[in-house]
MOPAC internal coordinates of N, CA, C and O (Angstrom, degrees):
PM7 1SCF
backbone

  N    0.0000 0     0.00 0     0.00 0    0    0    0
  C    1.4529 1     0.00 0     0.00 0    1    0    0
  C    1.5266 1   108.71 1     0.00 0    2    1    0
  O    1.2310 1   116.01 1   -61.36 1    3    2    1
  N    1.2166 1   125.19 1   118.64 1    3    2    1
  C    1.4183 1   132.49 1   164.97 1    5    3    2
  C    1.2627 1   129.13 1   -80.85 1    6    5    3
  O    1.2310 1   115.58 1   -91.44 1    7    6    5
  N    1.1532 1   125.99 1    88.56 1    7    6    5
  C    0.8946 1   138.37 1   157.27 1    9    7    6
  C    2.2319 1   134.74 1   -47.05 1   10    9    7
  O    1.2310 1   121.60 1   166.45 1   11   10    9
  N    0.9774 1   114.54 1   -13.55 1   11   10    9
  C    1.1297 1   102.55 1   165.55 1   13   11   10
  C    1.2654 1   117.74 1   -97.75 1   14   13   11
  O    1.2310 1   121.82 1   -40.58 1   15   14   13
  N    1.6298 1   114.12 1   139.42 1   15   14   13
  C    1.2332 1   136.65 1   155.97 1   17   15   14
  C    1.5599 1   132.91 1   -56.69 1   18   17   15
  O    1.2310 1   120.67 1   -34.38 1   19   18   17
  N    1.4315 1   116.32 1   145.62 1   19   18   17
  C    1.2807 1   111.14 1   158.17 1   21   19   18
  C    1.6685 1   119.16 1   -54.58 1   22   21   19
  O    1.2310 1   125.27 1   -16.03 1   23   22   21
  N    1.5467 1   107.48 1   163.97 1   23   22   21
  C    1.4408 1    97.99 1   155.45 1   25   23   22
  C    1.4407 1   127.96 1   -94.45 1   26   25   23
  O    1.2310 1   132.30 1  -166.42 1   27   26   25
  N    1.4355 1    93.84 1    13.58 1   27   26   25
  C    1.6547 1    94.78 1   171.02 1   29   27   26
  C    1.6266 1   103.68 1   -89.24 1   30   29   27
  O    1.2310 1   118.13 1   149.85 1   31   30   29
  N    1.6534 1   121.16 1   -30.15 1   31   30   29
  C    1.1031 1   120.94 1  -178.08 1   33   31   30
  C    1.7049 1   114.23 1   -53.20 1   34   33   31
  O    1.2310 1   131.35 1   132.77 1   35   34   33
  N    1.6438 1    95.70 1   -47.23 1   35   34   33
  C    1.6273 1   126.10 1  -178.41 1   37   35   34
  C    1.8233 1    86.70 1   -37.74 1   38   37   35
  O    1.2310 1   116.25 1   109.08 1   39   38   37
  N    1.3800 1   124.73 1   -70.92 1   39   38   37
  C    1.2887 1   124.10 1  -122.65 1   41   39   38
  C    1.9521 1   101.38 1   -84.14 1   42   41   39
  O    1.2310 1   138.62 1   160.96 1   43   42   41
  N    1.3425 1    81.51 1   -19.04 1   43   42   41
  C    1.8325 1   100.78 1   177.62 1   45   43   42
  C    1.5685 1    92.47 1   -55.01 1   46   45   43
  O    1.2310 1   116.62 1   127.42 1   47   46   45
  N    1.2592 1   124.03 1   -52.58 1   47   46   45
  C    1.6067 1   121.41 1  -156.71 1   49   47   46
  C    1.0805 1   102.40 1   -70.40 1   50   49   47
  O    1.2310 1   109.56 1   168.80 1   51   50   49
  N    1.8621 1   137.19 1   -11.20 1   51   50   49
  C    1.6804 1   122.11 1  -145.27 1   53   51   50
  C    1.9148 1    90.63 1   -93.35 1   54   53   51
  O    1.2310 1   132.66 1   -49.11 1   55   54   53
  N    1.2978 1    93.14 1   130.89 1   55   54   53
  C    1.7601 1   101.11 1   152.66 1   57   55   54
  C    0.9892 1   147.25 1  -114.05 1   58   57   55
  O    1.2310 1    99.46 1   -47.30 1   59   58   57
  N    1.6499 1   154.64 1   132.70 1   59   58   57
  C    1.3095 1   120.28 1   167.82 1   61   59   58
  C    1.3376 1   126.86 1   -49.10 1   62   61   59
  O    1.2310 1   127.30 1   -46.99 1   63   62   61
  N    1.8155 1   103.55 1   133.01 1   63   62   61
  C    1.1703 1   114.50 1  -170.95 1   65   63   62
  C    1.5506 1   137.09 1    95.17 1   66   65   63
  O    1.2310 1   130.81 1   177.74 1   67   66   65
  N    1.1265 1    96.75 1    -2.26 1   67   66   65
  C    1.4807 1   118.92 1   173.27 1   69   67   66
  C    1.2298 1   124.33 1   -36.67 1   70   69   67
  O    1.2310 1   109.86 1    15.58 1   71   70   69
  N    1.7040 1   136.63 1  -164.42 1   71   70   69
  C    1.2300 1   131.49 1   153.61 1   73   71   70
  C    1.7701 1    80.03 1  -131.07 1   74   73   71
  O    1.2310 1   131.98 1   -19.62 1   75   74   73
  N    1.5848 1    94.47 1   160.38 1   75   74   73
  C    1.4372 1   100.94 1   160.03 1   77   75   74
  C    1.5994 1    90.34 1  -157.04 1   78   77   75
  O    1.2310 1   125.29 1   -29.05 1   79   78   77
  N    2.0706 1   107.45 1   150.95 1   79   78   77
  C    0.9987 1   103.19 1   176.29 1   81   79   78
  C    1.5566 1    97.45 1  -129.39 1   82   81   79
  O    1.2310 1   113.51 1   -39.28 1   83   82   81
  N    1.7313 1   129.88 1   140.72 1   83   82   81
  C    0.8772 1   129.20 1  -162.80 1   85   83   82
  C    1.5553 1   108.14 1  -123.57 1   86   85   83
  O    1.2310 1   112.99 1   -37.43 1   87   86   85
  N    1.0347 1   130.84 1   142.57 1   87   86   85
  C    1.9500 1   127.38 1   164.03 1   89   87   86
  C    1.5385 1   103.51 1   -89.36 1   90   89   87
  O    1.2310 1   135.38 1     5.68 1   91   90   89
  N    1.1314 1    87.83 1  -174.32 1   91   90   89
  C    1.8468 1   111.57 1  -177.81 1   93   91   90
  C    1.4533 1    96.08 1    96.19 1   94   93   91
  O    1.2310 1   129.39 1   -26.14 1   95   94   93
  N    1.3576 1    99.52 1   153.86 1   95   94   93
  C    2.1163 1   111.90 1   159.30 1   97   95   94
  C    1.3520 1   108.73 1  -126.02 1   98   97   95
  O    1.2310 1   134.10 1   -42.23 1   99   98   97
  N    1.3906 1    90.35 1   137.77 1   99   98   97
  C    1.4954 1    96.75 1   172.55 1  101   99   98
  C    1.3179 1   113.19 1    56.05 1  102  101   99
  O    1.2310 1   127.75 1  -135.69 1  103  102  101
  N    1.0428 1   102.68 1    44.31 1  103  102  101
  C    2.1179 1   106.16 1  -177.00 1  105  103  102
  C    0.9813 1   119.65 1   101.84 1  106  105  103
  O    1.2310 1   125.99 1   135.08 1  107  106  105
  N    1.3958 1   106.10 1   -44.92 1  107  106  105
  C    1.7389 1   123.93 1  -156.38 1  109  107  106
  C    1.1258 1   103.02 1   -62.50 1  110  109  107
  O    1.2310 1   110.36 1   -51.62 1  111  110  109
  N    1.1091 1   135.71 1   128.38 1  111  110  109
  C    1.5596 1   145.90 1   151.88 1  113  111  110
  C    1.5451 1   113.58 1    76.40 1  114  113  111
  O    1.2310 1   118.98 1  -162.24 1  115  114  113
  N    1.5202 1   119.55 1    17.76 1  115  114  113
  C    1.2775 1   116.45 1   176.81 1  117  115  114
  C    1.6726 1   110.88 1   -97.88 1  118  117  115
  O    1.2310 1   123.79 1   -35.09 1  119  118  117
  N    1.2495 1   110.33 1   144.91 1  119  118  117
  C    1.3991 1   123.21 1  -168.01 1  121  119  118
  C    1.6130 1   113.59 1   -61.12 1  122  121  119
  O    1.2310 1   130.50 1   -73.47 1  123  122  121
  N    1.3747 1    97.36 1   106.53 1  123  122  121
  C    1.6918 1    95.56 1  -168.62 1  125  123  122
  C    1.5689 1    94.86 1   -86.12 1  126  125  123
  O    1.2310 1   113.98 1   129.46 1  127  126  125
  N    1.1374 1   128.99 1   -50.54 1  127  126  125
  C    1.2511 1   112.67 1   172.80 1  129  127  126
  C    1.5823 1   139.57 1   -43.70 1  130  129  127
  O    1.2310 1   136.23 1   149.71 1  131  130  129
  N    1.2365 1    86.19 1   -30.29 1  131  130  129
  C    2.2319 1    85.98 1   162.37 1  133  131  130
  C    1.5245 1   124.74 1   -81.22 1  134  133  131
  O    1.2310 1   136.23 1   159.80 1  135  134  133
  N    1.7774 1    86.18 1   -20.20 1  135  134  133
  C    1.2467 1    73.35 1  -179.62 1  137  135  134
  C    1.7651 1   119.83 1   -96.78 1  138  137  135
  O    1.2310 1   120.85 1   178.60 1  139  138  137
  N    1.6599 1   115.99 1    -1.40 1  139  138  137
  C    0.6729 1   121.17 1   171.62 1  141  139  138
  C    1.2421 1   109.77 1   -66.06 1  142  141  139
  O    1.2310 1   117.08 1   116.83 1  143  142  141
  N    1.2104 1   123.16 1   -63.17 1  143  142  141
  C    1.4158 1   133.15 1   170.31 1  145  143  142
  C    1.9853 1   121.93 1   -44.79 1  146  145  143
  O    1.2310 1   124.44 1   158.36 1  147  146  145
  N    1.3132 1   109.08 1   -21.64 1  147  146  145
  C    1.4742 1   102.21 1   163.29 1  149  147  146
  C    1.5806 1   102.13 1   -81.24 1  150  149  147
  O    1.2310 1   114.34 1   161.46 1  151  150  149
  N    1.5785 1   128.32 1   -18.54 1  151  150  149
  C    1.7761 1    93.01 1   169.65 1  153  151  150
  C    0.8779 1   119.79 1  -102.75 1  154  153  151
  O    1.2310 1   118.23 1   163.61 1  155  154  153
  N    1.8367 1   120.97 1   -16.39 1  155  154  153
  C    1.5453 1   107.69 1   158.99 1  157  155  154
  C    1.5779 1   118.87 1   -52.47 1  158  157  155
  O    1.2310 1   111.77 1   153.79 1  159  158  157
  N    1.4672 1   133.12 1   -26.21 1  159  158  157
  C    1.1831 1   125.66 1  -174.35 1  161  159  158
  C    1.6637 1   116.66 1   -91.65 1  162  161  159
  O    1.2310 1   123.08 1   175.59 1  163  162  161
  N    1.9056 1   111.71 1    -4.41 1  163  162  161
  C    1.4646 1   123.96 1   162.46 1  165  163  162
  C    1.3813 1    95.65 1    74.76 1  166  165  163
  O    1.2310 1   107.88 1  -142.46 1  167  166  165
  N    0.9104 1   140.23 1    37.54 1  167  166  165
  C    1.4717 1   150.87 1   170.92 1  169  167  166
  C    1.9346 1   108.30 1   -72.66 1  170  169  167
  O    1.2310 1   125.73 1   -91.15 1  171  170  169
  N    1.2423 1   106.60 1    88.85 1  171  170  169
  C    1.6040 1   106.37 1   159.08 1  173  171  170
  C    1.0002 1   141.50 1   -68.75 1  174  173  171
  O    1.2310 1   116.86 1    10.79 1  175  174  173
  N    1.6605 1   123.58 1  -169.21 1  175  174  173
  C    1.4507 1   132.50 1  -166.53 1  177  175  174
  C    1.3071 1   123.84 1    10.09 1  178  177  175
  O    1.2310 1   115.70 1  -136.77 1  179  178  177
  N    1.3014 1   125.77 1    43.23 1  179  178  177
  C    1.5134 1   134.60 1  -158.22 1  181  179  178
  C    1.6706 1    86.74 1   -71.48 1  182  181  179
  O    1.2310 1   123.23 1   -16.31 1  183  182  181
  N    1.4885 1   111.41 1   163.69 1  183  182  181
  C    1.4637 1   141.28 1   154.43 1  185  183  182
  C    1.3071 1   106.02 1  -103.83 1  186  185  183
  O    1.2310 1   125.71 1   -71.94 1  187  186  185
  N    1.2931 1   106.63 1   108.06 1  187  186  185
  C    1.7367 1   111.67 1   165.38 1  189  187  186
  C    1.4389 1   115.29 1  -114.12 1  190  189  187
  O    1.2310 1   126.21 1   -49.25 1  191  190  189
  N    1.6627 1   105.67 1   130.75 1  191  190  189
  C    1.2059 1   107.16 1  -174.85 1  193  191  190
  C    1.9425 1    90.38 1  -103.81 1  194  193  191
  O    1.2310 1   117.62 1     6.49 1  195  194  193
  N    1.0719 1   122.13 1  -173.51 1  195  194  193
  C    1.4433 1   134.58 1  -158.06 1  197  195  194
  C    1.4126 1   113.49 1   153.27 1  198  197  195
  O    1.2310 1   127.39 1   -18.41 1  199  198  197
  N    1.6687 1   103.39 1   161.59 1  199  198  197
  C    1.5687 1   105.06 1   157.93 1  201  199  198
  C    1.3497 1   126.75 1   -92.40 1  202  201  199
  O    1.2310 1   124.84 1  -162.24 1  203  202  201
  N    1.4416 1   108.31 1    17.76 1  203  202  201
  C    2.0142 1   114.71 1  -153.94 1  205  203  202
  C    1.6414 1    98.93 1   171.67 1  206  205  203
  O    1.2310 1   124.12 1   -42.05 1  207  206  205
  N    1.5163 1   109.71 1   137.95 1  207  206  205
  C    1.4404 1   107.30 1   150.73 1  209  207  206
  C    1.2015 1   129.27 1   -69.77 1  210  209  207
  O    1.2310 1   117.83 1  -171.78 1  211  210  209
  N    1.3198 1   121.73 1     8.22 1  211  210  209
  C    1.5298 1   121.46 1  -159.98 1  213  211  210
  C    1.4061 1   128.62 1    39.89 1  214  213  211
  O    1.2310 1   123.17 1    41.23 1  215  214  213
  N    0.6745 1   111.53 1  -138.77 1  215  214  213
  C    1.9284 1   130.72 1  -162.58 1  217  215  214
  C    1.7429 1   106.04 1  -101.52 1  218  217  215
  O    1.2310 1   115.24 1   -43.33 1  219  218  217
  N    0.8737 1   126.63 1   136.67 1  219  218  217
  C    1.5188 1   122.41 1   172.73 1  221  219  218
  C    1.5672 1   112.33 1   -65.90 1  222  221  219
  O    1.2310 1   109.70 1   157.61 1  223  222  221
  N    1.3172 1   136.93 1   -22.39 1  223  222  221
  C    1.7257 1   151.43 1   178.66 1  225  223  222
  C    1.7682 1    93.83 1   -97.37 1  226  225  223
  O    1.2310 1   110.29 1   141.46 1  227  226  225
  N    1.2268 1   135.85 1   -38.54 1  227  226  225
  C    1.1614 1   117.50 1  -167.41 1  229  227  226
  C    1.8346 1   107.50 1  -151.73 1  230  229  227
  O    1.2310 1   128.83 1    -4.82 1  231  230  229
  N    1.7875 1   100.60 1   175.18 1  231  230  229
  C    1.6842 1    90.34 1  -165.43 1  233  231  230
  C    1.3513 1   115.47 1    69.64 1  234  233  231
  O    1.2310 1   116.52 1   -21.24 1  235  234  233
  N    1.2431 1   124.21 1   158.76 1  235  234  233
  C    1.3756 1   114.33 1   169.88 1  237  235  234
  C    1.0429 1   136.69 1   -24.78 1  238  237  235
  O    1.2310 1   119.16 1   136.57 1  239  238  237
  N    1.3274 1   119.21 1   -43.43 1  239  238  237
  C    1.6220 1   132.29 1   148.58 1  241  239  238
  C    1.7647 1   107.50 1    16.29 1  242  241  239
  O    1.2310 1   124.11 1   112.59 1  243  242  241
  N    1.2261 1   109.72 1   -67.41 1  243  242  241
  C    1.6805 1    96.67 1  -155.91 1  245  243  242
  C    1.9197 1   101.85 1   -88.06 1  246  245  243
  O    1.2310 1   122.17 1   178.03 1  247  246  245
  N    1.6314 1   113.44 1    -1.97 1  247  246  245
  C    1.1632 1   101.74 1   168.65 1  249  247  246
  C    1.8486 1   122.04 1   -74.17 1  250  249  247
  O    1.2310 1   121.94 1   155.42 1  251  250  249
  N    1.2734 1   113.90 1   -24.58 1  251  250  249
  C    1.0508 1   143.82 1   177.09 1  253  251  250
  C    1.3713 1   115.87 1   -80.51 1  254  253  251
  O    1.2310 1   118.01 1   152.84 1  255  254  253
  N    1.6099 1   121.40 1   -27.16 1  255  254  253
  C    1.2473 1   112.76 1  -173.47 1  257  255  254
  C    1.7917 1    97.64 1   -89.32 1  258  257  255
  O    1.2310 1   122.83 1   155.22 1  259  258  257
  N    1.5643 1   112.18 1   -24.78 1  259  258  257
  C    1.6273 1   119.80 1  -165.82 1  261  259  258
  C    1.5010 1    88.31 1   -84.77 1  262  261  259
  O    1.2310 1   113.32 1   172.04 1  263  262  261
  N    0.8261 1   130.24 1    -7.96 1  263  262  261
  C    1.4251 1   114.50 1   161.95 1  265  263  262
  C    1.9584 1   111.57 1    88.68 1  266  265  263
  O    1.2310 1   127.54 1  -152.59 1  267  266  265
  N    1.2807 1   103.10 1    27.41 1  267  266  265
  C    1.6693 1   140.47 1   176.66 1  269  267  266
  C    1.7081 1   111.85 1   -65.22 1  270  269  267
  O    1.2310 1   131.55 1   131.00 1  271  270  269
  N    1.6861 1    95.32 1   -49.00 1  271  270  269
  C    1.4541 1    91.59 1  -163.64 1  273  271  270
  C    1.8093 1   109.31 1   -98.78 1  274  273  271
  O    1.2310 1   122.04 1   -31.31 1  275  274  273
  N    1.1600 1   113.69 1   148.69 1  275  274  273
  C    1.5800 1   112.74 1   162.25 1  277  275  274
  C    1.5037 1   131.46 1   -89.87 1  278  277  275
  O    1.2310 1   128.51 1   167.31 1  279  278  277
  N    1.4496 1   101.22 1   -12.69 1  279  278  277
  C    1.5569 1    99.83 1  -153.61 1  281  279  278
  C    1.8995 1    75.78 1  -171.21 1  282  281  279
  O    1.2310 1   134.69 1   -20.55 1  283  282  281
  N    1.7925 1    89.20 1   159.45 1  283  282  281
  C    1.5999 1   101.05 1  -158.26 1  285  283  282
  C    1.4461 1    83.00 1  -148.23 1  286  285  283
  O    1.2310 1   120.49 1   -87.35 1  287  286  285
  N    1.2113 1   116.68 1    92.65 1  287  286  285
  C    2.1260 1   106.15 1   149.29 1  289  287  286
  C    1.5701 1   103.75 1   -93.11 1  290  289  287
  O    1.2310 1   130.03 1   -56.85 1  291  290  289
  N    1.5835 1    98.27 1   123.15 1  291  290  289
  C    1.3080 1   120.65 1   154.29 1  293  291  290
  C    1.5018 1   117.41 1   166.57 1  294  293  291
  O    1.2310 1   128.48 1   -19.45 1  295  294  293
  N    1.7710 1   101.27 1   160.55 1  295  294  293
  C    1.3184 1   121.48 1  -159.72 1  297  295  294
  C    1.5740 1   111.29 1   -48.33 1  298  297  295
  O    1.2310 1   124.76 1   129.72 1  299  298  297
  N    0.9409 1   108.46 1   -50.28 1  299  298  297
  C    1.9592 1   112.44 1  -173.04 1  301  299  298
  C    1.8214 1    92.08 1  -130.30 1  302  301  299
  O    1.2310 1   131.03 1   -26.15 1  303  302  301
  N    1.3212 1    96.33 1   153.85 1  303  302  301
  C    1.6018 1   116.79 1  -163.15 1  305  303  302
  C    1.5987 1    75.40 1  -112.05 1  306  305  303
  O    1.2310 1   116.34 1   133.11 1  307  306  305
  N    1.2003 1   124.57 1   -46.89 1  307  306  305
  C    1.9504 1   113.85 1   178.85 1  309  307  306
  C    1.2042 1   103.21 1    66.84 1  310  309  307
  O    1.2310 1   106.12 1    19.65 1  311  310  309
  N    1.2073 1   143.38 1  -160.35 1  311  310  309
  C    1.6140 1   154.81 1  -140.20 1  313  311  310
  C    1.3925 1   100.19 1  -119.03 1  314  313  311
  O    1.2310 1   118.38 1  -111.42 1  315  314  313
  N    1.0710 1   120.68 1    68.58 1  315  314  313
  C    1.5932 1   131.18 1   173.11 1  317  315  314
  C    1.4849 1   112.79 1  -131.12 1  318  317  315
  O    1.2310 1   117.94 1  -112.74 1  319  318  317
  N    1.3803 1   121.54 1    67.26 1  319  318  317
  C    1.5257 1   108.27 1  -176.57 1  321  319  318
  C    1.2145 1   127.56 1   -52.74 1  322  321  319
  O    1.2310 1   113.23 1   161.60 1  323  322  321
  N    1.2256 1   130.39 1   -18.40 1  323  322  321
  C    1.7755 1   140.92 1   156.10 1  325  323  322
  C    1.2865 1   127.87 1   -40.51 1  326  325  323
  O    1.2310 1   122.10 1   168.57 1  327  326  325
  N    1.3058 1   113.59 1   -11.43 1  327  326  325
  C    1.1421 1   121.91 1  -163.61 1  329  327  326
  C    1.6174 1   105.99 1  -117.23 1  330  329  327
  O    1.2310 1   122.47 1  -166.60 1  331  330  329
  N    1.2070 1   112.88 1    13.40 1  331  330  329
  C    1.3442 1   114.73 1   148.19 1  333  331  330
  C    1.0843 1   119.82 1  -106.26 1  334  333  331
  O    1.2310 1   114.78 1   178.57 1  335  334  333
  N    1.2976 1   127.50 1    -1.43 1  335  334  333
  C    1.5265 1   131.52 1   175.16 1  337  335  334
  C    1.7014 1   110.41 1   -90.71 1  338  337  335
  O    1.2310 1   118.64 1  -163.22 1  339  338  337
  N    1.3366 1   120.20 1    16.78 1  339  338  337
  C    1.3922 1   121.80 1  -179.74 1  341  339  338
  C    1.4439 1   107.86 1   -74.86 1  342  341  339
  O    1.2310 1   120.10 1   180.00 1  343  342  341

């Protein structure tokens, strides 16, 4: 049984207001493709949980810089100045 989805399937599910929780630090290893796909799909006031805002160019970073997220759980905010403007 196969279990993975398209990411067109992925993008059907996104809502405003969601939660999403992502891995990687500092860029590293966080899913650029969802998250690409949460701003092609314009998905607001998200809840992102994480270990880091990442980078403003990469990592969660650019959901936060487009002005996507409302609220940020995680351990270190790291070098993301955007993320005081929530």
């Amino acid at each position: 049984m196969n279990k993975m989805i398209s990411m067109e399937e992925v993008s059907s599910l996104f809502t405003d207001g969601m939660t999403i929780m992502a891995g990687g630090f500092m860029g590293v290893g966080t899913p650029q493709a969802l998250v690409s796909a949460l701003l092609e799909a314009d998905v607001k006031e998200i809840t992102l949980i994480a270990n880091d805002a990442a980078f403003i160019e990469k990592g969660v970073g650019p959901l936060i810089v487009n002005k996507r997220v409302k609220k940020v759980i995680a351990s270190h905010i790291g070098t993301n100045p955007e993320t005081g403007r929530l």
